[in-house]
C-alpha positions as YAML, in Angstrom:
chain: A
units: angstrom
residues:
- id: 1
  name: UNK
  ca: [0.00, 0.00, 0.00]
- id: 2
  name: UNK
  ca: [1.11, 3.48, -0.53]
- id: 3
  name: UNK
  ca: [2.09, 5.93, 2.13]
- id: 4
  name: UNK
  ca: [-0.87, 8.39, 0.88]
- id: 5
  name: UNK
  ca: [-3.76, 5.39, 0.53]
- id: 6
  name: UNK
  ca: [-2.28, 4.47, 4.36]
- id: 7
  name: UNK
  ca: [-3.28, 7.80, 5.89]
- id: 8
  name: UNK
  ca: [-6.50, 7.50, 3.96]
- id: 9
  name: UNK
  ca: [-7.76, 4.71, 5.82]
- id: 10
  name: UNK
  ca: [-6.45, 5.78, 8.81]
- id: 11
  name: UNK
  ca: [-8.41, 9.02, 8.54]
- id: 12
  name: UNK
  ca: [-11.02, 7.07, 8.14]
- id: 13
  name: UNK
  ca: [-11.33, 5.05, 10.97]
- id: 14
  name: UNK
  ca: [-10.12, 7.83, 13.19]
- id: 15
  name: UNK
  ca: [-12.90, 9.64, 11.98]
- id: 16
  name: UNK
  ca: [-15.19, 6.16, 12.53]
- id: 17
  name: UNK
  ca: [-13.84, 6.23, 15.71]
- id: 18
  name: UNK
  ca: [-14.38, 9.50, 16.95]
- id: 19
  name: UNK
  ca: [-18.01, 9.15, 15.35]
- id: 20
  name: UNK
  ca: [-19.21, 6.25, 17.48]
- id: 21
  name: UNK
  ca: [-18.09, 7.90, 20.87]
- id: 22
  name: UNK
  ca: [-20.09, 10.86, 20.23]
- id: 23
  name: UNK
  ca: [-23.01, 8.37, 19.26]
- id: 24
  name: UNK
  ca: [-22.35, 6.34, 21.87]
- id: 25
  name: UNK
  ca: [-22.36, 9.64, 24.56]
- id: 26
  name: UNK
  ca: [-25.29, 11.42, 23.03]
- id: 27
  name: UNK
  ca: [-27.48, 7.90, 23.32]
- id: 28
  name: UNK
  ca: [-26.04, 7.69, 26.95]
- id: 29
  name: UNK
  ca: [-27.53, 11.26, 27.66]
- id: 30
  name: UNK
  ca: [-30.73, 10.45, 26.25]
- id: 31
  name: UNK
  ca: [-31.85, 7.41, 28.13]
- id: 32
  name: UNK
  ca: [-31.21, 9.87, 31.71]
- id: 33
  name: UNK
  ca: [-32.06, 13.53, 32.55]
- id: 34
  name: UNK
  ca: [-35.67, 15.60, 33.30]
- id: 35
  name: UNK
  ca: [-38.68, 15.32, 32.26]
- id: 36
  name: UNK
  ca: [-41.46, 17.48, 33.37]
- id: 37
  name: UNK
  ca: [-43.88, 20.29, 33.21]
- id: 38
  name: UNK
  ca: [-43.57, 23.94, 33.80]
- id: 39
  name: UNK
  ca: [-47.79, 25.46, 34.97]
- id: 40
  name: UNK
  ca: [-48.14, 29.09, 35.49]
- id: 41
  name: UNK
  ca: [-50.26, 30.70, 38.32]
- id: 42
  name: UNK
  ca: [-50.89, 33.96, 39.39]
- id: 43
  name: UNK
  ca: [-53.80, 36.51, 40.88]
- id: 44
  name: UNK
  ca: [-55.47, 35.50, 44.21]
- id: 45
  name: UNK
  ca: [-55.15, 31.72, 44.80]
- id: 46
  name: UNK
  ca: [-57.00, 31.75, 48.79]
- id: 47
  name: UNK
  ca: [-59.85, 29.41, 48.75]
- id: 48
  name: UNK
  ca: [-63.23, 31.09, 49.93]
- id: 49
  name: UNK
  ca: [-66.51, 30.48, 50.74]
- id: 50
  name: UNK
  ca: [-67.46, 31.62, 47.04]
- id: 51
  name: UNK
  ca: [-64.51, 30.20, 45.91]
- id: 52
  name: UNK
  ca: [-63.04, 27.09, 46.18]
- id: 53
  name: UNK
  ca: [-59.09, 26.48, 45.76]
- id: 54
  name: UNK
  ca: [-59.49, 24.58, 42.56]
- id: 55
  name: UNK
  ca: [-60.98, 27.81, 40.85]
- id: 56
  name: UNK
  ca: [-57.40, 28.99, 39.66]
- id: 57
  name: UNK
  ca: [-56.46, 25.98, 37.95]
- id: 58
  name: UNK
  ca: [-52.42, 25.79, 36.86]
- id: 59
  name: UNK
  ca: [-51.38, 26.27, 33.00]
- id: 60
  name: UNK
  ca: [-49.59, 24.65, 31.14]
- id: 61
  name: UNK
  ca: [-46.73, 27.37, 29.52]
- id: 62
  name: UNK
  ca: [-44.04, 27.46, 26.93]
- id: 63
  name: UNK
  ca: [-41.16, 28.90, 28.55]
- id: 64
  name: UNK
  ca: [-37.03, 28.25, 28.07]
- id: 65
  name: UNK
  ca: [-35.56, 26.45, 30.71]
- id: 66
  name: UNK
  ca: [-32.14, 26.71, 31.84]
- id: 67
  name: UNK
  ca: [-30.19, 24.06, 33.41]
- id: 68
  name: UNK
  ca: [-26.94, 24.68, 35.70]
- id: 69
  name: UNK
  ca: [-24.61, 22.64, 37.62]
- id: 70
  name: UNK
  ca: [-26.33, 22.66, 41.05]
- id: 71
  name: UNK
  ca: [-26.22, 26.66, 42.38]
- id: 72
  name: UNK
  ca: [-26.38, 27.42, 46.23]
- id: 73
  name: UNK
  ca: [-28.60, 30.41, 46.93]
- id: 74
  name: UNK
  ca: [-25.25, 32.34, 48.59]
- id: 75
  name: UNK
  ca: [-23.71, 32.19, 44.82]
- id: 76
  name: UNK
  ca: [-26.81, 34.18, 43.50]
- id: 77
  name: UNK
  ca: [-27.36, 37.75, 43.59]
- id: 78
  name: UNK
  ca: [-30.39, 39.28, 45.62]
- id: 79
  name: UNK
  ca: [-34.01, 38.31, 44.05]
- id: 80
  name: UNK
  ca: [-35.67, 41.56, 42.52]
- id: 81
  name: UNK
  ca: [-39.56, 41.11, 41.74]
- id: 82
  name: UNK
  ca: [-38.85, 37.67, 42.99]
- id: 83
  name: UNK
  ca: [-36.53, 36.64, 40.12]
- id: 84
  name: UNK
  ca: [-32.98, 36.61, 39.59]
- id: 85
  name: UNK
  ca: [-31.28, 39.25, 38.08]
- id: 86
  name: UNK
  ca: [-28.49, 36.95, 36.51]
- id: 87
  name: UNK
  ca: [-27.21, 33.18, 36.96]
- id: 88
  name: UNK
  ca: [-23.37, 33.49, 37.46]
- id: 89
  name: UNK
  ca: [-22.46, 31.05, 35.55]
- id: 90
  name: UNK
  ca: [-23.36, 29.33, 32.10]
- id: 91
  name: UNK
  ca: [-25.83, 26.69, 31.50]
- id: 92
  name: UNK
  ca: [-25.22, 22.60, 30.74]
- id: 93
  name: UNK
  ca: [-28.19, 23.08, 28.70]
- id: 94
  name: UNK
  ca: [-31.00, 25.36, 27.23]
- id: 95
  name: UNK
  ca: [-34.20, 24.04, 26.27]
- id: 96
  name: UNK
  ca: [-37.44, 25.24, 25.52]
- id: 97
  name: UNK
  ca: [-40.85, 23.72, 26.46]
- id: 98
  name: UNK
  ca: [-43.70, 22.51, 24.37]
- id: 99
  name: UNK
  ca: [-46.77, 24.80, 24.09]
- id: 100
  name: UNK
  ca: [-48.35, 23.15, 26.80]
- id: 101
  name: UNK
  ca: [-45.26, 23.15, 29.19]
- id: 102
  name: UNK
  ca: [-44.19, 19.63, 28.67]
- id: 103
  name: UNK
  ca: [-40.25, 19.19, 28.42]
- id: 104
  name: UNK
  ca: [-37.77, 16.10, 28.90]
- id: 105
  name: UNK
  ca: [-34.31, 16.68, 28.33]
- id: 106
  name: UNK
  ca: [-31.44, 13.97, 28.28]
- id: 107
  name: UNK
  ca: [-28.32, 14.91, 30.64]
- id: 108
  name: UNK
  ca: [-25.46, 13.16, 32.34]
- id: 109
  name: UNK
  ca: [-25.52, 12.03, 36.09]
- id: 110
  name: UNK
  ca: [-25.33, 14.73, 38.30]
- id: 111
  name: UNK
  ca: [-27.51, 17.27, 40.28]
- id: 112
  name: UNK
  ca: [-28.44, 20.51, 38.44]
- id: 113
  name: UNK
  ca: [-30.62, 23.34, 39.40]
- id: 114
  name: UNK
  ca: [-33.12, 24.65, 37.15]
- id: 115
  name: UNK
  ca: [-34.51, 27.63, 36.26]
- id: 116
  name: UNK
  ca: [-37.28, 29.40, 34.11]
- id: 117
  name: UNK
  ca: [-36.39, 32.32, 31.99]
- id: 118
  name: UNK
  ca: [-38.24, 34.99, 32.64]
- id: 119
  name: UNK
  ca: [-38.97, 38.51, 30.98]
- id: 120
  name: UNK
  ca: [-37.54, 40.38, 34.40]
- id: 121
  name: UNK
  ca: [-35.18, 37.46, 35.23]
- id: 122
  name: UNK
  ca: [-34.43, 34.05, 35.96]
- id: 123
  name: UNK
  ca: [-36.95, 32.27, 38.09]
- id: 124
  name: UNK
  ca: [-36.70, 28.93, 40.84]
- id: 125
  name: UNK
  ca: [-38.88, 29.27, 44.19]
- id: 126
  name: UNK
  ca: [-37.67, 25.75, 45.89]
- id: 127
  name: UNK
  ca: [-34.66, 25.23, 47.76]
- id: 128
  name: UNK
  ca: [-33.34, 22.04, 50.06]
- id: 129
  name: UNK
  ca: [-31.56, 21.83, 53.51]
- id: 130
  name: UNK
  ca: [-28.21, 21.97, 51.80]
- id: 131
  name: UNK
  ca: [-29.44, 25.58, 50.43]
- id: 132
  name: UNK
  ca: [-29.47, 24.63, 46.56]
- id: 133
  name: UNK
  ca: [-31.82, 25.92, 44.56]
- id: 134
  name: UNK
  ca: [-34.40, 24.56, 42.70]
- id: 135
  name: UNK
  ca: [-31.93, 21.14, 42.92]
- id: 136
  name: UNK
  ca: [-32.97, 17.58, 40.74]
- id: 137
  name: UNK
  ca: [-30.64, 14.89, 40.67]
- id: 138
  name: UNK
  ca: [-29.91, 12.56, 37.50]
- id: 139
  name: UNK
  ca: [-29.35, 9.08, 37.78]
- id: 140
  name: UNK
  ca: [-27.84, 6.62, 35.02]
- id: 141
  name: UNK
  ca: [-30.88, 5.71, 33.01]
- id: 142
  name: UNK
  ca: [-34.18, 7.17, 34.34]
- id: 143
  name: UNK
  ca: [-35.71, 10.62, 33.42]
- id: 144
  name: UNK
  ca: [-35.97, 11.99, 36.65]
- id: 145
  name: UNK
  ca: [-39.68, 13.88, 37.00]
- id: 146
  name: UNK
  ca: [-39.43, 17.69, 37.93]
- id: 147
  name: UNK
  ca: [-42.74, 20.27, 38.25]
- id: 148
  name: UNK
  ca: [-42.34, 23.49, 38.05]
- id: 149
  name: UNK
  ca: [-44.85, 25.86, 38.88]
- id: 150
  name: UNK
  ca: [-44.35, 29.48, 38.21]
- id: 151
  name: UNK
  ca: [-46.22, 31.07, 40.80]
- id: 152
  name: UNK
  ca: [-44.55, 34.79, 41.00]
- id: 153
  name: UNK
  ca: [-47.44, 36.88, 40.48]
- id: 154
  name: UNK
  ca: [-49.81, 34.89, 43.02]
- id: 155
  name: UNK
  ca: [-50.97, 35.76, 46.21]
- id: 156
  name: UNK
  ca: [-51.60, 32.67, 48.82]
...
């Protein structure tokens, strides 16, 4: 064989090569991550006598969803309007929702915290013990089930 018809075929399976392990990661990411909803609610949602609590039903809502590596609430600058002026640091991943809020994403393990963006900021009302915001883990292979409710402009 010649030199040139030598580094032919070995472009070509390096190329083969480097194909299949991106295949092989992108399938890995897409049998784990989120899946999930994201409702809005707002106005007054107190139950009354005239009104019982089931009268402000959520909706579904297309909104973008950023996902971080997990972000403690001390790494996050003061909420204004009850959002988040800025996330200081860049998402794993973007993604937007379906018109009626649905959304599943494929990730690697880890825990992330997710946000919705909004038109005044970024918004995530939940928080655990450890003081992470809005925090979902991923475990190899399952879609791990998140709801978010957007629930800014309602009064309880």
């Amino acid at each position: 064989m010649t030199t040139s018809i030598k580094r032919i075929l070995f472009s070509i399976f390096l190329l083969a090569s480097v194909g299949c392990k991106a295949t092989k990661d992108m399938n890995t990411q897409q049998n784990q991550g989120i899946i999930g909803s994201v409702s809005w609610v707002q106005g007054n949602m107190m139950p009354g006598p005239d009104k019982p609590s089931s009268a402000n039903p959520e909706k579904g809502i297309k909104r973008e969803i950023h996902i971080f590596e997990v972000i403690k609430m001390t790494d996050l600058p003061s909420l204004q309007n009850s959002l988040y002026p800025s996330i200081p640091s860049k998402p794993v991943k973007v993604v937007k929702t379906s018109e009626d809020g649905s959304f599943k994403v494929g990730l690697p393990v880890g825990t992330y915290s997710v946000f919705t963006k909004e038109e005044g900021g970024f918004f995530a009302s939940i928080s655990n013990g450890k003081g992470e915001i809005n925090p979902i883990e991923v475990t190899e292979g399952t879609f791990t089930e998140m709801k978010i409710t957007i629930n800014y402009k309602a009064a309880y």
